[in-house]
C-alpha positions in Angstrom: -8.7 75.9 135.0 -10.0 74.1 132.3 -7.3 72.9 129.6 -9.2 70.4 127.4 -12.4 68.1 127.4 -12.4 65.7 123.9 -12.7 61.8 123.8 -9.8 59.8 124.7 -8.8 59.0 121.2 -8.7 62.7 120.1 -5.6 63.3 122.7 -4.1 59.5 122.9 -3.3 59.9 118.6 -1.4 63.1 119.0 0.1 62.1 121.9 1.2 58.6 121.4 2.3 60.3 117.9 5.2 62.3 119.9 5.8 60.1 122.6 8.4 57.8 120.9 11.3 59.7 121.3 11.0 59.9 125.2 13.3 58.4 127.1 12.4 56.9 130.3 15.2 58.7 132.4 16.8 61.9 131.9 18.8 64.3 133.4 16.7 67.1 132.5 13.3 65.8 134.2 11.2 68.5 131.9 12.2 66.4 128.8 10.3 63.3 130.3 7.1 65.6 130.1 5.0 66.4 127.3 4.3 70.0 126.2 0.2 70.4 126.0 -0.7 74.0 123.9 -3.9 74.7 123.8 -4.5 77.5 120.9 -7.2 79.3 118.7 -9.0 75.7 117.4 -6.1 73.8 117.9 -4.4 71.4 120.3 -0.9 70.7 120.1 1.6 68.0 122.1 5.3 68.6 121.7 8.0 66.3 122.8 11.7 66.9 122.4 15.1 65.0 123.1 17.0 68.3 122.1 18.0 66.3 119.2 14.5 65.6 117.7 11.3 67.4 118.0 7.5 66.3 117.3 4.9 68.4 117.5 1.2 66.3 116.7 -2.0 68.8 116.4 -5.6 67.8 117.5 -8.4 69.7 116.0 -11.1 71.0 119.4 -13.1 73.3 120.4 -11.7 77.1 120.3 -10.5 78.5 124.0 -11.0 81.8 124.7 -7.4 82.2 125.6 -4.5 80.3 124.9 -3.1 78.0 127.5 -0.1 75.6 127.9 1.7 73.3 130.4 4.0 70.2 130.9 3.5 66.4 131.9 4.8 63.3 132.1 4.0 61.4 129.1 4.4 57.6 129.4 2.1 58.6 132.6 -0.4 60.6 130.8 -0.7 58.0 127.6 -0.9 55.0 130.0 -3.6 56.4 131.6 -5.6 57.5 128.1 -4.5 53.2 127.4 -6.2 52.2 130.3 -9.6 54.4 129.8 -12.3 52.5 128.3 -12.9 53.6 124.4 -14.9 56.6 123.5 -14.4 57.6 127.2 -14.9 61.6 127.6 -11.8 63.0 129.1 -11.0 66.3 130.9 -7.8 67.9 131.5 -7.9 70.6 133.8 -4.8 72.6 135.5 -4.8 73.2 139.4 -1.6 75.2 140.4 1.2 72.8 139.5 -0.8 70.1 138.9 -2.9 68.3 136.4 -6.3 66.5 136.8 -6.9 63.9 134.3 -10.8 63.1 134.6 -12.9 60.4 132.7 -16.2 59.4 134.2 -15.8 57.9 138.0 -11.8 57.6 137.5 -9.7 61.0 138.4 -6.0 61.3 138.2 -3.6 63.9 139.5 -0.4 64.6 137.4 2.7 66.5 138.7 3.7 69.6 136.3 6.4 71.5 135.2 6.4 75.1 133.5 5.4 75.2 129.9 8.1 78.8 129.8 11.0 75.9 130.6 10.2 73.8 127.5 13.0 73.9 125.4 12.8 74.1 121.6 14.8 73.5 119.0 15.7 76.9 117.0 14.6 77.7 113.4 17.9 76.8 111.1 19.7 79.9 109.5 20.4 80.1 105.8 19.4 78.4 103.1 16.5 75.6 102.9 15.4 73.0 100.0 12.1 72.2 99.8 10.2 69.1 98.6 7.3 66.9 98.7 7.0 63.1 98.2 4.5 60.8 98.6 4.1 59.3 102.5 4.1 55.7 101.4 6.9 56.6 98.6 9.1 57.7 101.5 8.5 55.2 104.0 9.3 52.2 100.8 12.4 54.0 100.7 13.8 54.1 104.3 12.5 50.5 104.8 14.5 49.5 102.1 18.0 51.1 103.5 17.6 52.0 107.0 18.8 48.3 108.4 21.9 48.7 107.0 22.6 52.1 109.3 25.1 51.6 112.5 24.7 51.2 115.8 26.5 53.0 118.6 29.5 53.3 116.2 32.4 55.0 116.9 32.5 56.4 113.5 29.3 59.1 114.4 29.0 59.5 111.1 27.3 56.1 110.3 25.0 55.9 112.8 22.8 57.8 110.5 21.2 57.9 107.2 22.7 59.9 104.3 20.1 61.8 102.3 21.5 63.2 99.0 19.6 65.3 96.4 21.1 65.4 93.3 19.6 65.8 89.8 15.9 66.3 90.3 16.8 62.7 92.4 16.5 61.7 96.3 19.3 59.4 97.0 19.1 57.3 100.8 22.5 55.7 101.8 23.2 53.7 104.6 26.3 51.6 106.3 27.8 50.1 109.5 31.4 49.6 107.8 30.3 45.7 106.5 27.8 46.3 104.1 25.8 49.4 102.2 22.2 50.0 101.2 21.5 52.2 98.3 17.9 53.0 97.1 17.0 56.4 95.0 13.5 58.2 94.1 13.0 60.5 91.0 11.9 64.4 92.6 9.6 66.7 90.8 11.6 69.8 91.6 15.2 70.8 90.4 17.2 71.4 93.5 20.6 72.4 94.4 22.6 69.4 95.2 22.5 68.9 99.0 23.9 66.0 101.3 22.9 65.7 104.7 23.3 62.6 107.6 20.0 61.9 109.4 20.7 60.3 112.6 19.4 56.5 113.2 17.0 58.0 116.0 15.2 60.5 113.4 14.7 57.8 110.6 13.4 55.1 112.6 10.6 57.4 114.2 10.1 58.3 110.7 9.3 54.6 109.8 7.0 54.2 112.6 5.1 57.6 111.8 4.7 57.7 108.1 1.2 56.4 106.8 1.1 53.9 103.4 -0.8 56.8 101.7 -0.5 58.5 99.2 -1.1 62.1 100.9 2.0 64.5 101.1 5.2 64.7 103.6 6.5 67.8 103.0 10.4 68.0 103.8 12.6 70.8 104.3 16.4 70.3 104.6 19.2 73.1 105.6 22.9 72.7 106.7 22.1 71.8 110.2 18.2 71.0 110.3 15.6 68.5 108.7 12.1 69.1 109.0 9.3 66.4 107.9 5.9 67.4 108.2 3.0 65.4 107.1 -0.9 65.0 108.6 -1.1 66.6 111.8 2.6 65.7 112.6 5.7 68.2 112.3 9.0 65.8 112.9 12.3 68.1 113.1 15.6 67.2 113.4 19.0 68.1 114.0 21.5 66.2 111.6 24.8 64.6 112.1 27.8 66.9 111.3 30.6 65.0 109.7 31.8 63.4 106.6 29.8 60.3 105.2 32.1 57.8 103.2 32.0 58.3 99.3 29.2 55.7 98.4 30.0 55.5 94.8 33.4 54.0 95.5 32.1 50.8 97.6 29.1 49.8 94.8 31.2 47.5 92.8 31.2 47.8 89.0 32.1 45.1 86.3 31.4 41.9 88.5 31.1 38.8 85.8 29.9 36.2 88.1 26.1 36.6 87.8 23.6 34.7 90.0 20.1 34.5 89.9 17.5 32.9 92.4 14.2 33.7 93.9 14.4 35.6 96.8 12.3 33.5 99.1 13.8 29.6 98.4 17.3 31.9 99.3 15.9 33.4 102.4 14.3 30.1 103.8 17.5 28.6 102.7 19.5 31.2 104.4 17.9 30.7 107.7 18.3 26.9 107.9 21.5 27.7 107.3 22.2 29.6 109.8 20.7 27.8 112.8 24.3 26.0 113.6 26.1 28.9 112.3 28.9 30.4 114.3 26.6 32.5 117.1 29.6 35.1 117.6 30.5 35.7 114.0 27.2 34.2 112.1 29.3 33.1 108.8 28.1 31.1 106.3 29.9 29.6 102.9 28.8 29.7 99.4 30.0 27.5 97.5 29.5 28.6 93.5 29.5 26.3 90.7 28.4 26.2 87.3 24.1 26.4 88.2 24.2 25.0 91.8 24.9 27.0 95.0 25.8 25.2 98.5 25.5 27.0 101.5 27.3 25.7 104.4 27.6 26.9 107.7 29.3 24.9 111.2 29.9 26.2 114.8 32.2 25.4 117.6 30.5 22.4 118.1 31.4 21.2 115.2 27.7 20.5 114.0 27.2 21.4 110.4 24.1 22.8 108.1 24.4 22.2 104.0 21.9 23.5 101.7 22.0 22.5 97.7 19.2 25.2 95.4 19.6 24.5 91.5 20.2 28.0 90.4 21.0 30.3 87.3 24.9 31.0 87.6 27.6 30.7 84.8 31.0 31.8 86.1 33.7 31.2 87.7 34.3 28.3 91.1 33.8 30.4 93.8 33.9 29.6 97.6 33.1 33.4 99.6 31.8 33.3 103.3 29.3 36.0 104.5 27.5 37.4 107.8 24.3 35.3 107.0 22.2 38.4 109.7 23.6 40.6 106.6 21.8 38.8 103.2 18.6 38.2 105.6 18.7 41.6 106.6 18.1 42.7 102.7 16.1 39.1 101.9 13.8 40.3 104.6 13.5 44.1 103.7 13.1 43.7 100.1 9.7 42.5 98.8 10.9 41.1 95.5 10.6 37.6 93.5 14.3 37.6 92.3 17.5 38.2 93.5 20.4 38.9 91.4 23.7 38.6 92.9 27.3 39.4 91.5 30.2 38.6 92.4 34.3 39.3 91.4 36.6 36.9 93.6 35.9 35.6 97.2 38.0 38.3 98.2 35.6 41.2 96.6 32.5 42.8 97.6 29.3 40.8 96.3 26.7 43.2 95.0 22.9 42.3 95.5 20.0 43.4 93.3 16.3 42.9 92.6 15.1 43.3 89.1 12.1 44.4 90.6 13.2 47.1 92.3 15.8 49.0 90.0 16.6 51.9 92.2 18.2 49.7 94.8 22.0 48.5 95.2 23.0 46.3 98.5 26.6 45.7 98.6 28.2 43.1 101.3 31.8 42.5 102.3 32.9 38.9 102.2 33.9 37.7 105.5 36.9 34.6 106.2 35.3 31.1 107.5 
C-alpha cells in the first residue's frame, strides 16, 4: 500500500525537523519511531518524548484516504542522508513493515501501530495567545538560555522562566551562580502569566526557529506551551514548581562602574583562563582606578596575568569569578561594550551591554 512518493528533501525537512527530541533508547520502543500521517494534501511526521511533541507538515499530492503508521526515525533519516539529492523516494506499507524505495536501493523498515502513538492532550482552561517575530524570539533565548541548569536538583531551574507582564515578554534563566535576564515589548495586552519551560523544550526551540521575520505563534496555559511557526507545531509540557523571585537577585545601586569592549575582555578572558584552576575555573580581578588585572593560577602553581587600560572610577577592588560564567555571556552577546558594576568583592557584579538594553546578566563572586 502505497503511503508516499516525493523527493527525498520533501520528507528528510519534516522529518529531521522532529527528530531531535528522540532519544536513542527507550523503554517504550514506539517513542523511538516516528509517526508518518498521510491526510487530505498533507503529510505530517510527529515525534514525542511524552514531554515534548513536534509535529512538521509536508505539502504532497492528495490520497484518496487517509493513512498513518510508525518508524524508527534515526533509521529512516539516515537512510533519506544517504540517498543521493533530488532522489525520488517511495514509501510504501506491507503488513508490519515499511519499504523505503529510491531508484536501484530498497529498504525494509520494522513498524509499529500508528493507534499506539501516544499524544500529548489539549491543556484545559485558560490560554494566552501571541505572536512574535521568529528571529525576535530566537535573539531572545540565545541571549538567556546558557544561563539555565543542568540536571539540577532544584527541577525548577532546569528550565527557562517565561513571564508576561505588561504588554512585555520577560525570559529568565539560572543554575543557582549566575542569572540571565532579557525582555521583548508584545503587541497584545495580556493577563500576567509565568510559566517554566524546561531546558529540553528551549534548546529545540533554538535549533528550529528561522532568522526571519515570518510569525511563531505561541500559546501558553497552566500546564502547556505551544510554539507553532512554518510547517512546525512544537508543544510542551512545562515545569511545575516555583521559580526564584528574579527581581531580588538583579542588584540595584552598584557605584563601581566599568567599561570595556566586549571582545579585548573576552580574548582576555580566555588567556586567562588557560592555567586557571580546571575544577573550579576562578579567575581574579583586580580593580583599580582605570586598569583591570585579571589573574588566574592552578595547582601547579603556573600563573596567567592580563593588564587592559579601561574606564573604571571607584573603589580597590579584588573579586574572583567562574571565568566559563563572563565567557558564557561575552560569547552570547553580540555587543561592542560591556558595562560592569560592581558593590564589594563580596556582592553580586551585574553585567550590561549598552547595546542591548533589555538584557541584565548578574554573576555571583566566587573565593580564590
Amino acid at each position: 500500500m502505497l503511503l508516499v512518493k516525493a523527493k527525498r528533501d520533501e520528507l528528510l525537512g519534516p522529518l529531521s525537523a522532529v527528530s531531535g527530541i528522540i532519544e536513542r533508547r527507550h523503554t517504550l520502543p514506539i517513542l523511538s519511531n516516528v509517526l508518518i500521517e498521510r491526510g487530505a494534501g498533507a503529510l505530517a511526521f510527529l515525534a514525542t518524548d511524552i514531554e515534548i511533541q513536534i509535529t512538521a507538515r509536508g505539502a504532497i499530492e492528495p490520497a484518496a484516504e487517509a493513512r498513518a503508521v510508525t518508524v524508527g526515525a534515526r533509521k529512516l533519516v539516515d537512510i533519506l542522508r544517504a540517498l543521493p539529492e533530488g532522489a525520488e523516494v517511495t514509501l510504501q506499507q506491507q503488513d508490519k513493515r515499511m519499504l523505503v524505495k529510491a531508484g536501484k536501493s530498497r529498504f525494509v523498515l520494522q513498524t509499529l501501530p500508528a493507534e499506539d502513538f501516544p499524544r500529548l492532550a489539549k491543556p484545559a482552561g485558560e490560554v494566552a495567545r501571541f505572536s512574535l517575530q521568529q528571529k525576535a524570539l530566537r535573539r531572545l533565548l540565545g541571549l538567556v538560555q546558557y544561563a539555565m541548569a543542568q540536571q539540577d536538583i532544584r527541577y525548577y531551574l532546569n528550565g527557562l522562566l517565561m513571564v508576561i507582564e505588561d504588554k512585555v515578554l520577560k525570559l529568565v534563566a539560572t543554575d543557582g551562580h549566575r542569572l540571565a535576564f532579557a525582555s521583548l515589548p508584545l503587541e497584545a495586552q495580556l493577563a500576567r502569566q509565568e510559566v517554566i519551560v524546561p531546558r529540553k523544550t528551549v534548546l529545540e526551540l533554538g535549533k528550529l526557529l528561522a532568522d526571519s521575520e515570518a510569525e511563531v505563534r505561541i500559546e501558553l496555559s497552566a500546564t502547556q506551551a505551544c510554539f507553532a511557526f512554518g510547517t512546525v507545531e512544537l508543544v510542551s509540557k512545562l515545569v511545575d514548581g516555583k521559580f526564584p523571585d528574579y527581581t531580588r537577585v538583579i542588584p540595584v545601586g552598584h557605584k563601581n562602574r566599568l567599561s570595556i569592549g566586549r571582545e579585548v575582555l573576552r580574548q582576555a578572558l580566555s588567556r586567562a583562563a588557560i592555567l586557571s584552576n580546571e575544577k573550579f575555573r576562578g579567575v581574579r580581578w583586580v580593580l583599580t582606578d582605570g586598569n583591570l588585572k585579571i589573574v588566574s593560577s592552578n595547582t601547579e602553581q603556573e600563573e596567567a596575568e592580563e593588564t587592559l587600560e579601561v574606564a573604571y572610577k571607584g573603589d580597590a577592588l579584588d573579586i574572583g569569578f567562574n571565568v566559563n560564567y563572563l565567557l558564557d555571556v561575552l560569547n552570547n552577546v553580540a555587543a561592542s561594550e560591556v558595562e560592569c558594576r560592581f558593590g564589594d568583592a563580596a556582592s553580586s557584579a551585574l553585567m550590561s551591554f549598552p547595546a542591548e538594553a533589555e538584557f541584565k546578566y548578574v554573576v555571583m563572586p566566587m573565593r580564590i
